[in-house]
Backbone as JSON, one array per atom type, in Angstrom:
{
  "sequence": "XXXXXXXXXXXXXXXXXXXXXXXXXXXXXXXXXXXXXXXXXXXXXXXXXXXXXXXXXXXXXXXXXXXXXXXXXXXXXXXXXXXXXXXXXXXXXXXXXXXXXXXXXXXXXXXXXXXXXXXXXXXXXXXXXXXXXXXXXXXXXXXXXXXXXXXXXXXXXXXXXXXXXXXXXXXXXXXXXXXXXXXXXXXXXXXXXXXXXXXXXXXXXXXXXXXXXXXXXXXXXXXXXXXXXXXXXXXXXXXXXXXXXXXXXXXXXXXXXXXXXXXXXXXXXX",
  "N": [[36.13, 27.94, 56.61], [34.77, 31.06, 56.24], [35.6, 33.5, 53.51], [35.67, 36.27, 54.14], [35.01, 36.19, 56.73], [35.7, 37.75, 59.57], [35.59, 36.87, 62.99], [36.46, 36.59, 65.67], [37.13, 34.19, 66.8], [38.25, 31.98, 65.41], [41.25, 29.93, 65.34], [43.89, 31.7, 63.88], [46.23, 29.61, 62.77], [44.36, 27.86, 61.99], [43.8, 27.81, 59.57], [42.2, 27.75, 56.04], [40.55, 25.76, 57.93], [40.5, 23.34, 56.55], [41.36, 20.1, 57.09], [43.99, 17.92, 56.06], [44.52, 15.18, 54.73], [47.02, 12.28, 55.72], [49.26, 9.77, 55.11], [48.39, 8.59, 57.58], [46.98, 8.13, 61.11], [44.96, 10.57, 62.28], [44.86, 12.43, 65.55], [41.85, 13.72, 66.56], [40.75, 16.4, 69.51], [37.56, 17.38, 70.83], [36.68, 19.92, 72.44], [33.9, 20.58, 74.79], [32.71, 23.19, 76.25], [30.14, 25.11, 79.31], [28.84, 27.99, 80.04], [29.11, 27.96, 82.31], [31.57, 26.59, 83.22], [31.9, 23.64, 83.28], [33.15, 21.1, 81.39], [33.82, 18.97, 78.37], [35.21, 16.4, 77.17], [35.94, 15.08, 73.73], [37.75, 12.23, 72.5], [39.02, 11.17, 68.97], [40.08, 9.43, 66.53], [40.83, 10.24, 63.25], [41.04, 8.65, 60.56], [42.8, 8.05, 57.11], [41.4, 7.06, 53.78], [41.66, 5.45, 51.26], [40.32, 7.16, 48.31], [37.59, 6.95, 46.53], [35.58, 6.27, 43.74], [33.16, 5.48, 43.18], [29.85, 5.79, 44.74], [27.71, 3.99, 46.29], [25.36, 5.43, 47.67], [24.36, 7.13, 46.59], [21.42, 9.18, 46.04], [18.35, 9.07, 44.14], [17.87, 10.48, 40.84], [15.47, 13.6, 40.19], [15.67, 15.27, 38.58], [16.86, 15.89, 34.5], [19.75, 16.81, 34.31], [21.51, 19.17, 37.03], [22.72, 21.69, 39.46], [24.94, 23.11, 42.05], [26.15, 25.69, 43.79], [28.53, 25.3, 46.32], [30.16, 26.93, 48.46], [33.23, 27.56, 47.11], [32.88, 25.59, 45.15], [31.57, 24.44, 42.26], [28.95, 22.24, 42.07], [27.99, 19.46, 39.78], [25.37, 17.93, 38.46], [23.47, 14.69, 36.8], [21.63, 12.48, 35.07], [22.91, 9.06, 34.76], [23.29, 8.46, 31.08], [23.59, 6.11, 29.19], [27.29, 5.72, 27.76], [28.75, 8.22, 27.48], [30.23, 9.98, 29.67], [31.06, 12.44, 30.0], [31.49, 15.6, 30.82], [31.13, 19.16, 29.45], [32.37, 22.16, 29.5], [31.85, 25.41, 30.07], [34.23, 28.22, 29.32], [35.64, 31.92, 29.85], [37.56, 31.67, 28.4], [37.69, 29.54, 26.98], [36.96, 25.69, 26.69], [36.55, 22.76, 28.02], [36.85, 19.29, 28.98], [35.11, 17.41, 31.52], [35.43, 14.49, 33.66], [33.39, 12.32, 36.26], [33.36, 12.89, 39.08], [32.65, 11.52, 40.91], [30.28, 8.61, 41.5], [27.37, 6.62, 40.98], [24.89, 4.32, 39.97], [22.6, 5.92, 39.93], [23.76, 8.74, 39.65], [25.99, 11.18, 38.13], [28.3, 12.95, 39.4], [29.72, 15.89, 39.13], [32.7, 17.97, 40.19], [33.69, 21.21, 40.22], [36.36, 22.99, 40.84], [35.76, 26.78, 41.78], [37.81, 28.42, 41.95], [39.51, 28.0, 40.23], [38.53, 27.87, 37.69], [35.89, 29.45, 36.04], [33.03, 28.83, 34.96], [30.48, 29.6, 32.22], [28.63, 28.03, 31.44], [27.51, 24.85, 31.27], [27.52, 21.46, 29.91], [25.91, 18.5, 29.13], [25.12, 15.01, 28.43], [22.54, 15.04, 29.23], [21.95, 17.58, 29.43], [21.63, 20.61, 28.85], [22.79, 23.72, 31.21], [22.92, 26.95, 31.84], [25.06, 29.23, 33.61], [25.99, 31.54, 34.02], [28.26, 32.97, 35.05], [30.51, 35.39, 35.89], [32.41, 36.76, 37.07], [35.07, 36.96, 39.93], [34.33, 38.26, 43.05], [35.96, 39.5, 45.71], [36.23, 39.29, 48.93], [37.43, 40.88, 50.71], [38.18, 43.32, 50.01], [37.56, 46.45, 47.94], [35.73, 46.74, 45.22], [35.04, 46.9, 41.14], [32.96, 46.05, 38.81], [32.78, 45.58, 35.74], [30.62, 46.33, 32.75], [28.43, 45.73, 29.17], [26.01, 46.21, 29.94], [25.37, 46.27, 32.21], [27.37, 47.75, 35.39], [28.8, 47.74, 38.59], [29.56, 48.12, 41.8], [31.46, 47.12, 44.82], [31.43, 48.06, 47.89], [34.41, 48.43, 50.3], [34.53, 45.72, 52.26], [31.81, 44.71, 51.81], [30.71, 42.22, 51.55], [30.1, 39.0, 52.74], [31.95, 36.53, 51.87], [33.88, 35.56, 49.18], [32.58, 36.1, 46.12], [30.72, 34.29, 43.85], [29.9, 35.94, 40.92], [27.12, 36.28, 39.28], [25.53, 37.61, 36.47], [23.31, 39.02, 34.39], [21.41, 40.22, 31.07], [18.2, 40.2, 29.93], [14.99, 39.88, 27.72], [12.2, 39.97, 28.88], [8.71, 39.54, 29.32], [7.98, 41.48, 27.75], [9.97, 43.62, 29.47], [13.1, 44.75, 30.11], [15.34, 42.84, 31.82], [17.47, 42.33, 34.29], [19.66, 40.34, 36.0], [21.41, 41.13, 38.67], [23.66, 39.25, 40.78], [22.53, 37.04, 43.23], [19.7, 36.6, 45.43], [20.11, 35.29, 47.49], [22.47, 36.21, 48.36], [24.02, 37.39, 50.99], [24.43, 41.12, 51.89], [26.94, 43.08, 53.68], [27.15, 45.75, 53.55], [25.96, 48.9, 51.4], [25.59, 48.27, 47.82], [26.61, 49.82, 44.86], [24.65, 50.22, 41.95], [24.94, 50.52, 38.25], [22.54, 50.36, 35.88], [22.36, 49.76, 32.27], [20.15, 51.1, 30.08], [17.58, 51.39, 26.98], [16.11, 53.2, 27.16], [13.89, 55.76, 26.13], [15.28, 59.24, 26.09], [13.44, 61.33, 26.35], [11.69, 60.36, 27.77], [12.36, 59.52, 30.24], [12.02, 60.5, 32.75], [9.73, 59.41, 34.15], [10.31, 56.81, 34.43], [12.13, 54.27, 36.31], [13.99, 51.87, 38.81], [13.13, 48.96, 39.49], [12.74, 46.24, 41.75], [12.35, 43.12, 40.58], [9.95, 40.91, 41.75], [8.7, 37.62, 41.53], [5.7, 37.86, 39.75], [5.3, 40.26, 40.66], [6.63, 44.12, 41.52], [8.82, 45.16, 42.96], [9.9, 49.22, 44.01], [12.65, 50.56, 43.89], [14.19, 52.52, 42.8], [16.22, 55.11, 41.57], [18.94, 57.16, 39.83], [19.53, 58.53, 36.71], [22.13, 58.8, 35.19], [23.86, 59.83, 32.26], [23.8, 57.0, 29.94], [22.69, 55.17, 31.17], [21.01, 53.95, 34.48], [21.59, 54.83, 37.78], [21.34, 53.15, 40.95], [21.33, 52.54, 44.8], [21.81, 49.12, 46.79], [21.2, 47.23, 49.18], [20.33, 44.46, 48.96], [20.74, 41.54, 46.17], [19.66, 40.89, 42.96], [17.35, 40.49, 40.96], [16.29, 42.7, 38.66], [14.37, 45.72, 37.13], [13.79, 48.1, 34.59], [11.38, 50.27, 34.62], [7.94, 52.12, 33.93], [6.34, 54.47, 35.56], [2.9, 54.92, 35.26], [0.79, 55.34, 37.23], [-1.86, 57.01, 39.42], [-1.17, 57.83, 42.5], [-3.82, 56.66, 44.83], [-6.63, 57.81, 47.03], [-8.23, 56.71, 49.51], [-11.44, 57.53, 51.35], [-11.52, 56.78, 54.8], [-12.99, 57.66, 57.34], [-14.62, 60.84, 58.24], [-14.79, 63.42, 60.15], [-15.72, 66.09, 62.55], [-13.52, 66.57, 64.21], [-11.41, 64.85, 63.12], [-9.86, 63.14, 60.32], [-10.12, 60.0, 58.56], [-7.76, 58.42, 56.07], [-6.69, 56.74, 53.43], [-3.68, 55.93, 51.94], [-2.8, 55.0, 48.95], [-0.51, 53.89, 46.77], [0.38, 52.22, 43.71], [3.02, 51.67, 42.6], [5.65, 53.5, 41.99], [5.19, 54.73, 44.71]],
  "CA": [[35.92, 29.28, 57.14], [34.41, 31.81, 54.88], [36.97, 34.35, 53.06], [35.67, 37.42, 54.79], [35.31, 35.66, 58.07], [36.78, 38.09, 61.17], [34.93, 36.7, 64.29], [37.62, 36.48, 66.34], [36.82, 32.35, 67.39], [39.15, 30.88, 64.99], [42.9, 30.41, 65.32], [45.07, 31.42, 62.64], [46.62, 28.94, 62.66], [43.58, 26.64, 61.5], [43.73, 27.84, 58.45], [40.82, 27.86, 55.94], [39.92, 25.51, 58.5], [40.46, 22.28, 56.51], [41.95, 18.71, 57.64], [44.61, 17.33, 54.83], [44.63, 13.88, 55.28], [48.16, 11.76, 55.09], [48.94, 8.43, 55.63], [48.45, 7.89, 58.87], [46.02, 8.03, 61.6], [45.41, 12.27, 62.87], [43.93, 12.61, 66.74], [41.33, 14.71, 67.24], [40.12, 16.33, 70.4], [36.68, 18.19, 70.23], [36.14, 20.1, 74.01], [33.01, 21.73, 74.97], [32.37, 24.12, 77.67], [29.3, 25.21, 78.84], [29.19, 29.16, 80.88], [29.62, 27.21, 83.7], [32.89, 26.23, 83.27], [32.21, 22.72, 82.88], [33.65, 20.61, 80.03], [33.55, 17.56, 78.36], [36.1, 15.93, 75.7], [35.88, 13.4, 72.79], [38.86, 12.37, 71.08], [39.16, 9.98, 68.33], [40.85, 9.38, 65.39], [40.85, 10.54, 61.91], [41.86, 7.53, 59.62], [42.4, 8.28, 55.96], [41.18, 5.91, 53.15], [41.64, 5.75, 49.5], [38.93, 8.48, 47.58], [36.49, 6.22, 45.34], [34.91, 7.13, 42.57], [31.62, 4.71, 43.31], [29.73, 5.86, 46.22], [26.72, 3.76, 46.47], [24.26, 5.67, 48.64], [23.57, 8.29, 46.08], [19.84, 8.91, 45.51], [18.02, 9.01, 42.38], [17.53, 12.37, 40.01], [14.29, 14.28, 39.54], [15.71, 16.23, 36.41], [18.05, 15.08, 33.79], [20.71, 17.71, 34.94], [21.33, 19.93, 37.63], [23.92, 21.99, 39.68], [24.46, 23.58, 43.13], [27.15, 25.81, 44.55], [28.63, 25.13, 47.4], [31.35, 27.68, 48.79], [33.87, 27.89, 46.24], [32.91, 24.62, 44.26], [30.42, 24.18, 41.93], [28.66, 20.98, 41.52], [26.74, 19.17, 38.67], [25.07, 16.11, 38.51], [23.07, 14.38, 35.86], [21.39, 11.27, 35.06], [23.71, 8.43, 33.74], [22.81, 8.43, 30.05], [25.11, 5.5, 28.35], [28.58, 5.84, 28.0], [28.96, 9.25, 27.17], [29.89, 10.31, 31.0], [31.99, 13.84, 29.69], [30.78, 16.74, 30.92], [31.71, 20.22, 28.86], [32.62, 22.83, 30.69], [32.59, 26.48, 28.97], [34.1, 29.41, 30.04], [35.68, 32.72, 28.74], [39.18, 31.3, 28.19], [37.33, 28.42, 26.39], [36.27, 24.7, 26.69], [37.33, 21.58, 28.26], [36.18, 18.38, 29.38], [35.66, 16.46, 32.59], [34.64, 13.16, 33.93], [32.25, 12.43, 36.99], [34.09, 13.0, 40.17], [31.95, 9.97, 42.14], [29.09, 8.31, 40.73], [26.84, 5.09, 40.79], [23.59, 3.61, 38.65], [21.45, 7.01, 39.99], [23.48, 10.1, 39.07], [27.54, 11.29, 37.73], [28.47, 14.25, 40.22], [31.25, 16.6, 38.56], [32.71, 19.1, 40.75], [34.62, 22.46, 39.58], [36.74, 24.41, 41.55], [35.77, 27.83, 41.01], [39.13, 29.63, 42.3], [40.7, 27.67, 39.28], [37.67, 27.65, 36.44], [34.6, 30.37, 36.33], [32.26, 28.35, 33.98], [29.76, 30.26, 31.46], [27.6, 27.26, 30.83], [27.49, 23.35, 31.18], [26.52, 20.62, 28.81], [26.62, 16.72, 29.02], [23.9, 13.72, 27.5], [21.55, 14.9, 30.26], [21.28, 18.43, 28.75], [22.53, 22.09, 29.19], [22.85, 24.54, 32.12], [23.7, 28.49, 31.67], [25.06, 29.54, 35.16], [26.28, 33.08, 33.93], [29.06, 33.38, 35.75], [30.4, 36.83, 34.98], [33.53, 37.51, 37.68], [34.95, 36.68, 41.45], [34.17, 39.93, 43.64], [36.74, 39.23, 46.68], [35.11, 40.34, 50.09], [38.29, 41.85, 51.73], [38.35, 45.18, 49.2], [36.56, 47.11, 47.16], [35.81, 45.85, 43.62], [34.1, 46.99, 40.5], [32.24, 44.71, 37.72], [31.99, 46.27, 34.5], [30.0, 45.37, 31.31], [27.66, 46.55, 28.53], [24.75, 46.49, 30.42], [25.58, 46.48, 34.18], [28.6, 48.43, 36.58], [28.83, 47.56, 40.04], [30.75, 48.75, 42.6], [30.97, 46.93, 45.82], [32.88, 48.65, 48.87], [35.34, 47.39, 51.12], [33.96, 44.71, 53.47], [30.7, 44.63, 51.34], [30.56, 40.71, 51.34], [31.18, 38.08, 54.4], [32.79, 35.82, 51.47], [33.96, 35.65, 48.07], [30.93, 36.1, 45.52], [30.94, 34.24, 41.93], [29.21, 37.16, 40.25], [25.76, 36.08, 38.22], [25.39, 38.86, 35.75], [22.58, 38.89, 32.73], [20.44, 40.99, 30.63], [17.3, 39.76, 28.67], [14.06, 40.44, 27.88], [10.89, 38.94, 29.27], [7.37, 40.28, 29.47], [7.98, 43.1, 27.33], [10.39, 44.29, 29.79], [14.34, 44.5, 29.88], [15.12, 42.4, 33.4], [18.36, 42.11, 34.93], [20.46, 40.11, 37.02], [22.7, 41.18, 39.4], [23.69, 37.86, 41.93], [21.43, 36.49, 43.45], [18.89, 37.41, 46.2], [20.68, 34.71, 48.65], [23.91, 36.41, 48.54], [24.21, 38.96, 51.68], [25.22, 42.44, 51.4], [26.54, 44.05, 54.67], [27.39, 47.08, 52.83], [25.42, 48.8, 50.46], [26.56, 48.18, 46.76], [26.03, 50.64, 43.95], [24.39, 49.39, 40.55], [24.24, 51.21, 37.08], [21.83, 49.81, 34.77], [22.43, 50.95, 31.13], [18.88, 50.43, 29.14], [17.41, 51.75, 25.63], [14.68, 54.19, 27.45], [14.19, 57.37, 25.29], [15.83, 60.46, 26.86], [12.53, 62.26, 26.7], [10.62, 59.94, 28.88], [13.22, 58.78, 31.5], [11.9, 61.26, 33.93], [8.8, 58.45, 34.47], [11.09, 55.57, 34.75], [12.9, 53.86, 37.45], [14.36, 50.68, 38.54], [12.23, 47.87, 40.24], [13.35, 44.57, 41.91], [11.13, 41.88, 40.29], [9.74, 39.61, 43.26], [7.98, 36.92, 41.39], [5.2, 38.46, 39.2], [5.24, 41.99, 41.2], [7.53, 45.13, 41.3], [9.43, 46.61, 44.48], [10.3, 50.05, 43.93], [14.39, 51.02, 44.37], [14.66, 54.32, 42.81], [17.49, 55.39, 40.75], [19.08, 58.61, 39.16], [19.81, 58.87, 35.56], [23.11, 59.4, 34.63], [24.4, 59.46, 30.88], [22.94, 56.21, 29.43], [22.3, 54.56, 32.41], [20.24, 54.67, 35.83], [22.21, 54.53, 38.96], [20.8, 52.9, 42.6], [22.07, 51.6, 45.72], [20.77, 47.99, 47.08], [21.79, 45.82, 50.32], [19.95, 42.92, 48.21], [20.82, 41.34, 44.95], [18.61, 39.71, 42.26], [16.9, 40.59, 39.35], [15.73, 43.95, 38.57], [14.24, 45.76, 35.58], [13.26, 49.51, 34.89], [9.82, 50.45, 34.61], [7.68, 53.1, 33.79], [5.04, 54.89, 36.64], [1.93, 56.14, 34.66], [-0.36, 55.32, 37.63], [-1.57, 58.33, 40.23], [-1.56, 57.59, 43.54], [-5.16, 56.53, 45.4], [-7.1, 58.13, 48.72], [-9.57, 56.36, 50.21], [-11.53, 57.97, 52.38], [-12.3, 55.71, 55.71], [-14.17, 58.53, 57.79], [-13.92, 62.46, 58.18], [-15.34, 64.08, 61.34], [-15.09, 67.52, 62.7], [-11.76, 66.65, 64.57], [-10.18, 64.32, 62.66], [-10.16, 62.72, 59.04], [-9.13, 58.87, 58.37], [-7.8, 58.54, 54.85], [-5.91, 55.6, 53.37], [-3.22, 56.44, 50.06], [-1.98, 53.71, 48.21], [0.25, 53.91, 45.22], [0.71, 50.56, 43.44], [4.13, 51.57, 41.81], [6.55, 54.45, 42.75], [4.62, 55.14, 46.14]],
  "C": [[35.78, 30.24, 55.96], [35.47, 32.97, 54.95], [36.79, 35.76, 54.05], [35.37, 37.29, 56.33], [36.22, 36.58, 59.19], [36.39, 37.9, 62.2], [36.44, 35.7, 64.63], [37.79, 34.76, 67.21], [37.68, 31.81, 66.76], [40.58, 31.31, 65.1], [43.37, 30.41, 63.95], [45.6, 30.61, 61.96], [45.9, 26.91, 61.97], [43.61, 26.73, 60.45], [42.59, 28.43, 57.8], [39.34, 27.1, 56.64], [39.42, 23.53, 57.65], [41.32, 21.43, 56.94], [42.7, 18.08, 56.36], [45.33, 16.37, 55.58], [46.0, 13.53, 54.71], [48.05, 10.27, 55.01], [48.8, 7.74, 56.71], [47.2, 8.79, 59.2], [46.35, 9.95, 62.07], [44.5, 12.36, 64.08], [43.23, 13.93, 66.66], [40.68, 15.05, 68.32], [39.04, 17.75, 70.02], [36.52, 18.14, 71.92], [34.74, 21.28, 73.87], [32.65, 22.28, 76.0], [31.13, 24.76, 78.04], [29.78, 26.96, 79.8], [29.57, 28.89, 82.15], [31.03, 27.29, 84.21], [32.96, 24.74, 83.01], [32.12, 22.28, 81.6], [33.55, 19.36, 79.74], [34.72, 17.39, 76.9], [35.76, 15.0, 74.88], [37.12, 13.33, 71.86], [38.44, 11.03, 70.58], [39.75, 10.34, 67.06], [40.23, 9.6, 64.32], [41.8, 9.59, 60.8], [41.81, 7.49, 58.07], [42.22, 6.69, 55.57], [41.37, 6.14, 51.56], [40.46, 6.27, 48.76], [38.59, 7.02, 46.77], [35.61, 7.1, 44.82], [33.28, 6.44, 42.3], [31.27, 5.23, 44.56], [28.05, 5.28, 45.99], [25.42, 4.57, 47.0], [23.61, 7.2, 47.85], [22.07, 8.73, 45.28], [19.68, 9.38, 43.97], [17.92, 10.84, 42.01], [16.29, 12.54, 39.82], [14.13, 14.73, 38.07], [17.07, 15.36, 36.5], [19.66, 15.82, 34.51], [20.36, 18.81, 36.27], [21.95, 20.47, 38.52], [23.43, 23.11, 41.16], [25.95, 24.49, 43.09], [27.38, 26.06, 45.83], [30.27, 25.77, 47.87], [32.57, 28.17, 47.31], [33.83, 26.41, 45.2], [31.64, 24.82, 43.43], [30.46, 22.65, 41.54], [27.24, 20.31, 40.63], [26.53, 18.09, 38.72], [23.75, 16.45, 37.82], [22.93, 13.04, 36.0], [22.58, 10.4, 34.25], [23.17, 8.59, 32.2], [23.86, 7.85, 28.8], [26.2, 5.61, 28.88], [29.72, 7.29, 27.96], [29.2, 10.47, 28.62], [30.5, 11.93, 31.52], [31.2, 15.23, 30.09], [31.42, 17.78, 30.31], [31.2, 21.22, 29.67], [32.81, 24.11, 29.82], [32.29, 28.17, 29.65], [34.83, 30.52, 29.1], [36.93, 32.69, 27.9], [38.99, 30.43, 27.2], [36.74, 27.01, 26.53], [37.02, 23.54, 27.28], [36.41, 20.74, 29.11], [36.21, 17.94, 30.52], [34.89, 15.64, 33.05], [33.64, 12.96, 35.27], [33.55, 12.36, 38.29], [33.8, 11.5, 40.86], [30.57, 10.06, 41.51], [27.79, 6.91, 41.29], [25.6, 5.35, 39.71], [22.46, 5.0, 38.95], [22.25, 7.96, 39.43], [25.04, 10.17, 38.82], [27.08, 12.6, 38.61], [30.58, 14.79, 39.67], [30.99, 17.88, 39.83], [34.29, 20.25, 40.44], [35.07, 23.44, 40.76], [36.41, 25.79, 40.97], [36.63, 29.06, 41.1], [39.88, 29.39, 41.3], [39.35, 28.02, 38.04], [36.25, 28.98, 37.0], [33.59, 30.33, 34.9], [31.06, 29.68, 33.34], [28.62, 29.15, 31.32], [28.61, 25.84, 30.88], [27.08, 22.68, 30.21], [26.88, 19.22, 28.83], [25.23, 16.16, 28.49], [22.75, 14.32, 28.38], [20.68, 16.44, 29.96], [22.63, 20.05, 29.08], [22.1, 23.27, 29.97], [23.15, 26.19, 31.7], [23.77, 28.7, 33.48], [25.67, 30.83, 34.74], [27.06, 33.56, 34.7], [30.01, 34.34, 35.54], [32.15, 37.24, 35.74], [33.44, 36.82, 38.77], [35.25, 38.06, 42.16], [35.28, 38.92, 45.33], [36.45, 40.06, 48.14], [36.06, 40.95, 51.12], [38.23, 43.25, 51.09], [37.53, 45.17, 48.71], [36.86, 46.89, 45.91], [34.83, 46.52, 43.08], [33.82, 46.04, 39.35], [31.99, 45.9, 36.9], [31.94, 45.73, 33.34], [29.12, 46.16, 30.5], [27.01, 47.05, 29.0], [24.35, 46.9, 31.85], [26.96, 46.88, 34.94], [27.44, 48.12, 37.76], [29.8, 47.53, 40.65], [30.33, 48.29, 43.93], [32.23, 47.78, 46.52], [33.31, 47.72, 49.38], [34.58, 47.26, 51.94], [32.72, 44.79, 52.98], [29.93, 43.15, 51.71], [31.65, 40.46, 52.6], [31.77, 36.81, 53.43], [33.19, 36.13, 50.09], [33.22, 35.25, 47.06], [31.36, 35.76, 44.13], [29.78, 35.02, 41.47], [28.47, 36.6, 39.42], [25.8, 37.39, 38.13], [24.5, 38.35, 34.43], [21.8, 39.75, 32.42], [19.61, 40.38, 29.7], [15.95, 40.59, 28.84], [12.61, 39.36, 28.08], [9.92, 40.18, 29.72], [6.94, 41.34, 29.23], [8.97, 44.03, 27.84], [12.32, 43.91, 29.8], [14.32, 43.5, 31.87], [16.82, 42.08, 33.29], [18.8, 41.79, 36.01], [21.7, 40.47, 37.48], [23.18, 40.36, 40.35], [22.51, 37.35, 42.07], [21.26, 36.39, 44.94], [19.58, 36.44, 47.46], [22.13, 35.17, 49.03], [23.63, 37.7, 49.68], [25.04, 39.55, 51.64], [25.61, 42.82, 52.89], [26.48, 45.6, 54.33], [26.37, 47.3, 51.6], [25.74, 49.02, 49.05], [25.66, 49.12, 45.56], [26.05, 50.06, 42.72], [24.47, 50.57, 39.63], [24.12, 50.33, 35.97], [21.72, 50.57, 32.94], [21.38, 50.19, 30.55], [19.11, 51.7, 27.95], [16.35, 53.01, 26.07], [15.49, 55.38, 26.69], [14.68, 58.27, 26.06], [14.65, 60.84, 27.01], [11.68, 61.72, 27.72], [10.9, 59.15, 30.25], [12.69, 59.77, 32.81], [10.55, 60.2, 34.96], [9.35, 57.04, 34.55], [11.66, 55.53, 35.9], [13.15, 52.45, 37.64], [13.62, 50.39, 39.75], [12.99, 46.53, 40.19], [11.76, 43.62, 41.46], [11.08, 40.55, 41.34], [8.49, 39.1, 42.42], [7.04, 37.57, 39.98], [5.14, 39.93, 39.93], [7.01, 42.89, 41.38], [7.72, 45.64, 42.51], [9.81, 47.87, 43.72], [11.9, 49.79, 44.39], [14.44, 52.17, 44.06], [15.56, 54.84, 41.49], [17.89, 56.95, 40.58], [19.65, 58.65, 37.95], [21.04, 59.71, 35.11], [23.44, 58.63, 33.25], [23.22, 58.61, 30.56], [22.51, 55.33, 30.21], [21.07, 54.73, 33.89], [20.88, 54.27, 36.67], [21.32, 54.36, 40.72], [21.31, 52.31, 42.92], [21.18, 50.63, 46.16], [21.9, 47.46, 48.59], [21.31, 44.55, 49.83], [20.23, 43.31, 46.51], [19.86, 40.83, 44.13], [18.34, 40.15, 41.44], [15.84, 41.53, 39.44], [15.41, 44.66, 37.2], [13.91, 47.63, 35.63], [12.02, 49.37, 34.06], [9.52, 52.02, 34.48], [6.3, 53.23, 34.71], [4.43, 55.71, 36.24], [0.45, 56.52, 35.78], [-0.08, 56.26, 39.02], [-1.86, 57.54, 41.63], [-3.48, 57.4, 44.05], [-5.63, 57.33, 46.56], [-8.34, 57.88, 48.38], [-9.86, 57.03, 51.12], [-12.11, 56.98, 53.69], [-13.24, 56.66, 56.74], [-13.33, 59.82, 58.15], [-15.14, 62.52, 59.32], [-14.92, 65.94, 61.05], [-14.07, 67.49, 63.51], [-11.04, 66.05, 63.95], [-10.79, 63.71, 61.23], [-9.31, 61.12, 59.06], [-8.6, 58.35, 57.15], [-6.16, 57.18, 55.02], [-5.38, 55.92, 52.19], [-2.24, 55.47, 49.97], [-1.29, 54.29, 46.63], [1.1, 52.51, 45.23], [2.35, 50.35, 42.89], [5.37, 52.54, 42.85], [6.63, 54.16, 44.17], [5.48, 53.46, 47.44]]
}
């Protein structure tokens, strides 16, 4: 059950909603109802077994490395490559090693809690990852992220779980581009960014910040405080500031003596 989870369906008493297996057998009954009223049951048992660290049925790799997260874990997997099966793990506390959680002859799968570890970057025989993991934003309160280049301020109840914070600044295509999460993370609330860039004071009045979708530019907006530009977003992702030298367009599609049909495009700001 996700951290910010209040739909009133689960009991309390389930917990986060996991099963901690013992030594013995645990009944479960699963009932379903339909509006009707009628129901149907299935019970059966829950029989633990001893965890293995071979699991045959794991398919082959495309790439040498490569990593997913999944709720509060992250997981990496990599081609075998020898004997060398250590994965390095590096975060802001420092470095440490760890072995393949479950494996066979296609791929080693390491997996990192990330309520205990908030990695900076991976590296094993197979190659090296940056996952930029910057902070954990907690989706019951209100939290801010601050750094050279990026503040963010989410409100309370912003997030329906607890968000490992991607944060980066580089430069590509001439332009500064920044990440703030990432574009699959939903917002219900809307969260306030300030972007601090190098733009001259004299020509910030023609700037603004743009979400980069692919090769093209959404507009967002901003307002220029201090050394920074400040805008609000309901989406995350990777945004850059830009400069709007181009004037709006009107086409004309036809003019009468009652009415005029005119079409105005602006490729930037507009």
């Amino acid at each position: 059950i996700a951290d910010g989870n209040r739909l009133p369906y689960y009991d309390p008493q389930l917990g986060n909603g996991e099963i901690v297996m013992k030594d013995r057998d645990i009944p479960v009954s699963i009932r379903l109802t339909d509006s009707f009223g009628n129901r149907t049951t299935v019970r059966l048992p829950l029989r633990p077994d001893q965890p293995v660290k071979e699991v045959p049925l794991l398919e082959p790799m495309k790439k040498e490395i490569e990593y997913d997260l999944i709720d509060n874990t992250l997981m990496v997997a990599q081609k075998p490559c020898g004997n060398q099966n250590a994965l390095k793990v590096f975060t802001r506390q420092g470095q440490f090693e760890i072995t393949p959680t479950y494996f066979n002859q296609n791929r080693w799968v390491y997996l990192i809690n990330l309520q205990q570890h908030l990695p900076d970057s991976v590296s094993g025989c197979g190659g090296s990852v940056e996952l930029l993991l910057r902070d954990r934003v907690p989706s019951g309160s209100s939290y801010d992220y601050y750094s050279d280049k990026v503040d963010i301020h989410f409100p309370e109840r912003a997030l329906y779980d607890t968000v490992f914070l991607k944060v980066d600044h580089r430069l590509a295509g001439g332009r500064e581009v920044f990440t703030v999460g990432t574009r699959t993370t939903p917002l219900k609330r809307t969260a306030r960014v300030l972007l601090k860039s190098e733009v001259p004071v004299a020509d910030r009045e023609k700037y603004a910040v743009y979400r980069v979708q692919g090769n093209g530019l959404d507009y967002e907006g901003g307002t220029w405080l201090g050394n920074g530009i400040q805008f609000f977003t309901r989406e995350l992702g990777d945004f850059t500031i830009a400069r709007d030298d181009l004037k709006p367009v009107i086409f004309k599609i036809s003019i009468s003596n009652s009415s005029a049909r005119l079409r105005i495009r602006d490729r930037q700001s507009g």
